[in-house]
C-alpha positions as CSV (number, residue, x, y, z in Angstrom):
1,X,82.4,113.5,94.7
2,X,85.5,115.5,93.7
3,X,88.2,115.9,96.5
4,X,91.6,117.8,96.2
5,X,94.4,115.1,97.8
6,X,97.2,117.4,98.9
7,X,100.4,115.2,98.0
8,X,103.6,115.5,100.1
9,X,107.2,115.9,98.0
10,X,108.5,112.2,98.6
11,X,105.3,111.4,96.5
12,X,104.7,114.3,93.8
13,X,107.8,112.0,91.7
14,X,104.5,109.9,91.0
15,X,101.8,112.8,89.9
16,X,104.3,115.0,87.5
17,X,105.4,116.7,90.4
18,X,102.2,118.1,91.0
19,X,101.0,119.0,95.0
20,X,97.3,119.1,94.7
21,X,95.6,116.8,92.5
22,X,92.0,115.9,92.4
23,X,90.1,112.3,93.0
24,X,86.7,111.2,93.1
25,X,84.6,109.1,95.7
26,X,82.3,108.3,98.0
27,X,84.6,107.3,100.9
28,X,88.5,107.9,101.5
29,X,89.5,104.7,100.4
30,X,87.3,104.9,96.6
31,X,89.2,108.5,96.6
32,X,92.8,106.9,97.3
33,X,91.5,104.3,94.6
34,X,90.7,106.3,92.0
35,X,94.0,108.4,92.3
36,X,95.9,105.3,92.4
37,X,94.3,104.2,88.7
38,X,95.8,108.0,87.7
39,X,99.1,108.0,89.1
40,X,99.7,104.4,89.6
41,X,102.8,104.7,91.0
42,X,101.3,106.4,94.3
43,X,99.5,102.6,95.0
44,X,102.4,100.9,96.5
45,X,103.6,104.2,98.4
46,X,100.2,104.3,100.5
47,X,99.7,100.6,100.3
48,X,101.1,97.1,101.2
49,X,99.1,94.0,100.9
50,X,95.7,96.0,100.8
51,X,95.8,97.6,103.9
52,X,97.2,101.5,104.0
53,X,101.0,101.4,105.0
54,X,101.7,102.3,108.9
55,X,103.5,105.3,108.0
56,X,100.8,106.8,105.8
57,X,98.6,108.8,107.5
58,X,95.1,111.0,105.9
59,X,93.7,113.3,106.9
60,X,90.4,114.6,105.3
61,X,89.4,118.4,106.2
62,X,92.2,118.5,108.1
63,X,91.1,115.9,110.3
64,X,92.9,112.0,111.3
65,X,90.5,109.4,109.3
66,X,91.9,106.7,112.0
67,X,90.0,108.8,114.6
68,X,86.7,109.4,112.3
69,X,85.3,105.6,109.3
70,X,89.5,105.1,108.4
71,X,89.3,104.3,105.2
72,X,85.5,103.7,104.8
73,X,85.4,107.9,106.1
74,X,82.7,109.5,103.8
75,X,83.7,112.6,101.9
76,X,81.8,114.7,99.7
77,X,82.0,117.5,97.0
78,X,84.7,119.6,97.6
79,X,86.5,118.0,100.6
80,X,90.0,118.2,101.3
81,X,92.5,115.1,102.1
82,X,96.2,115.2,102.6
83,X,98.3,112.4,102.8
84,X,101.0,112.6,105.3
85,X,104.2,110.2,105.6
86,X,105.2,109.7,108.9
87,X,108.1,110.8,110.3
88,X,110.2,108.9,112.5
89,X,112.9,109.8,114.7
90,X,115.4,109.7,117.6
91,X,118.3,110.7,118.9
92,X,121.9,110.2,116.9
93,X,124.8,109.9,119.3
């Protein structure tokens, strides 16, 4: 299955600056995989001892993959994902 993987600017350093690259897979996690063995770089950015970093969130068709399979989500032809850093906050004094 091809998916486009929308990449956010903190991580396009890692595809040639590209924003929308494609992947294949069954489920999210084969998808992250196989973009990982193209722009290996992007491997340690979503993940830290195998599991996907807390910050990192996907969402595929524009829906949270924590709230659907996580990373065992199926996806088929022509699906989209986005990863999404989180973004923390507060207030500055």
């Amino acid at each position: 299955m091809t998916v486009k993987v929308q990449i956010p600017a903190p991580m396009r350093q890692h595809t040639d600056g590209k924003s929308l690259v494609e992947a294949t897979g069954d489920t999210v996690q084969a998808v992250l995989d196989d973009l990982g063995s193209k722009y290996p770089g992007l491997t340690g950015r979503l993940f830290e001892n195998g599991q996907l970093r807390r910050f990192v969130n996907i969402y595929l068709n524009n829906e949270d993959i924590r709230y659907l399979d996580s990373l065992t989500t199926a996806v088929k032809d022509g699906d989209e994902m986005a990863i999404i850093p989180a973004v923390a906050g507060g207030e500055h004094e």
